[in-house]
C-alpha positions, 0 to 999 in steps of 0.5 A: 564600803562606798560606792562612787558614781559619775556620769560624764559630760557626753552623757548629761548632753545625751540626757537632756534628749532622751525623754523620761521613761515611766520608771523614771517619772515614777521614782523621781530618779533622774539615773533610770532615764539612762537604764530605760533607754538602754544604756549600761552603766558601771560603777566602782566599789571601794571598801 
């Protein structure tokens, strides 16, 4: 099974003002930005 992620040109744009949230800063995961500020996300599930 492999998970398949992306993120879309208007939302790395959107990143770069979104500023960095305590999770984020703590585990060094860039994806939490999004997550913290509200945004959802989804994603795929291939097997």
């Amino acid at each position: 099974m492999s998970v398949r992620a992306g993120v879309t040109g208007t939302a790395l744009r959107m990143l770069r003002h979104i500023p960095q949230g305590p999770l984020e800063r703590a585990e060094g995961v860039v994806m939490l930005r999004f997550f913290e500020h509200g945004s959802r996300r989804t994603g795929a599930v291939r097997q």
